[in-house]
Wavefront OBJ file of the C-alpha trace (Angstrom):
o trace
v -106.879 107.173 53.606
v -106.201 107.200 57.296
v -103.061 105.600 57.002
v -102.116 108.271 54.879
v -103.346 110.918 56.650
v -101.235 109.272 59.942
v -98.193 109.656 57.245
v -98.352 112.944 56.571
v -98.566 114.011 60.620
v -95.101 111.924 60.249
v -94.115 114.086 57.597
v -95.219 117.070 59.793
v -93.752 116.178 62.920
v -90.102 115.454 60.970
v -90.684 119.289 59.598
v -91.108 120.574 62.890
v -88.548 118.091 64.799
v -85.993 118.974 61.978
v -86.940 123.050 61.968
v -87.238 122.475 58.054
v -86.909 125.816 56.066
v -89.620 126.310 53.587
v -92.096 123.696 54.337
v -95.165 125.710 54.057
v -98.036 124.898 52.250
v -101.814 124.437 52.794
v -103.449 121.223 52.393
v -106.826 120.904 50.620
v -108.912 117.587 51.338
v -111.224 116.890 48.290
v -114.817 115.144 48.874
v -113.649 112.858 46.528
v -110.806 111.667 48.414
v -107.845 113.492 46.775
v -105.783 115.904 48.758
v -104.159 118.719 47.068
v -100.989 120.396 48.262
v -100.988 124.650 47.616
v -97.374 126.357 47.752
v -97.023 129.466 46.580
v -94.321 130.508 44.153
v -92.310 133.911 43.945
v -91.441 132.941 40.170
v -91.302 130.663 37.895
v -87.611 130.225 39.081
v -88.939 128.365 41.775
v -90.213 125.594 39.535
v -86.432 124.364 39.501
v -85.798 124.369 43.449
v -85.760 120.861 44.288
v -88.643 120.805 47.085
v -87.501 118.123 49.447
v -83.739 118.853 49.156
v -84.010 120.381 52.784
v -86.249 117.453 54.195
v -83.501 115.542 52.809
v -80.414 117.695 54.609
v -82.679 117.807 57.528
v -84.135 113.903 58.158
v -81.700 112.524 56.390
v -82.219 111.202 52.551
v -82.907 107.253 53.858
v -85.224 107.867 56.107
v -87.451 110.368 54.405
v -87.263 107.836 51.189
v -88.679 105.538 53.289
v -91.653 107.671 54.225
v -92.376 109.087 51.051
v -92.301 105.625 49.734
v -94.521 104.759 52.254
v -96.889 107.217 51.268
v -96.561 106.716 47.435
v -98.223 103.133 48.508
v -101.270 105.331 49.450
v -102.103 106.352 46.213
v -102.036 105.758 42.480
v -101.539 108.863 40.810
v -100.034 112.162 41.189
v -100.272 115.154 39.195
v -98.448 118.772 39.400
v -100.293 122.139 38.486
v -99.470 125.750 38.412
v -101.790 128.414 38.803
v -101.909 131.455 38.412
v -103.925 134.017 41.537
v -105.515 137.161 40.060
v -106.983 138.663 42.673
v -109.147 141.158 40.746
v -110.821 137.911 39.564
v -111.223 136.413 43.021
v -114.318 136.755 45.444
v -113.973 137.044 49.499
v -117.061 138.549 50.774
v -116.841 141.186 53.608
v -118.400 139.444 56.170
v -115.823 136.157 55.887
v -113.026 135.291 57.893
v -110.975 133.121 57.871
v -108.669 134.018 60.919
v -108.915 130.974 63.399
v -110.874 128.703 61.422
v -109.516 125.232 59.815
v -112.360 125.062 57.168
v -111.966 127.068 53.559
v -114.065 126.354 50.400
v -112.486 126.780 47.249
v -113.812 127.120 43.815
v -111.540 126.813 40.825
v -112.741 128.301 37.664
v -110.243 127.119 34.710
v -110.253 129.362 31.308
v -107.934 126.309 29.190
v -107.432 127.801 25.915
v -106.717 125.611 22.673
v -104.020 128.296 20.958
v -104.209 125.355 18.045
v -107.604 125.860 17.412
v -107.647 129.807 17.308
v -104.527 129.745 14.735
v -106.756 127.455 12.962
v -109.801 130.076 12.751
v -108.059 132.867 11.977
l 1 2 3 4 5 6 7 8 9 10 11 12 13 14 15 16 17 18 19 20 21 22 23 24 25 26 27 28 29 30 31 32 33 34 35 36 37 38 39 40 41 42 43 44 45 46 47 48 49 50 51 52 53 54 55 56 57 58 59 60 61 62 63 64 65 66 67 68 69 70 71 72 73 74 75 76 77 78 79 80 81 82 83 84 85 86 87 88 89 90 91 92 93 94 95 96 97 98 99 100 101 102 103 104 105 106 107 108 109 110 111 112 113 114 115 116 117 118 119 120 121 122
């Protein structure tokens, strides 16, 4: 885990050494020992953008294969998920803030719906 976590101020240091466009994202660190990158998305559209083409352009495509194959040694699996924000089902008391702070708790609450099973009922 440290090793990974020195990795990633690599990664962080190339983004800011390189002025990379559109490397913004917040990084959650799970008790469990996963981490879990958050980037938002205007649309779906930007499902299709290929994410490290300007770490790529930037660093140069050897040199960041080597560090993301570096990482990839860190771990053995990887998963991608999109959701979706509604903020009129989200909860930030009053009294929180988050300005200046490097600590956040997150809760997410998952609704996964089976369409099989309704078609099925009905």
């Amino acid at each position: 885990m440290t090793h990974y976590e020195e990795l990633v101020k690599e990664l962080k240091a190339h983004c800011d050494k390189h002025n990379v466009e559109g490397a913004n994202w917040t990084v959650i660190s799970v008790e469990d020992g996963r981490y879990v990158y958050v980037t938002p998305v205007k649309s779906m559209v930007d499902l299709d953008k290929n994410t490290k083409e300007n770490f790529a352009v930037k660093m140069g495509e050897e040199e960041l294969a080597k560090l993301l194959d570096k990482m990839d040694e860190c771990y053995d699996s990887h998963s991608d998920s999109v959701l979706h924000y509604m903020s009129n089902l989200s909860h930030l008391p009053e009294e929180y803030i988050t300005v200046g702070k490097n600590h956040r708790e997150y809760h997410f609450l998952c609704d996964v719906i089976n369409h099989s099973q309704e078609r099925n009922a009905a």
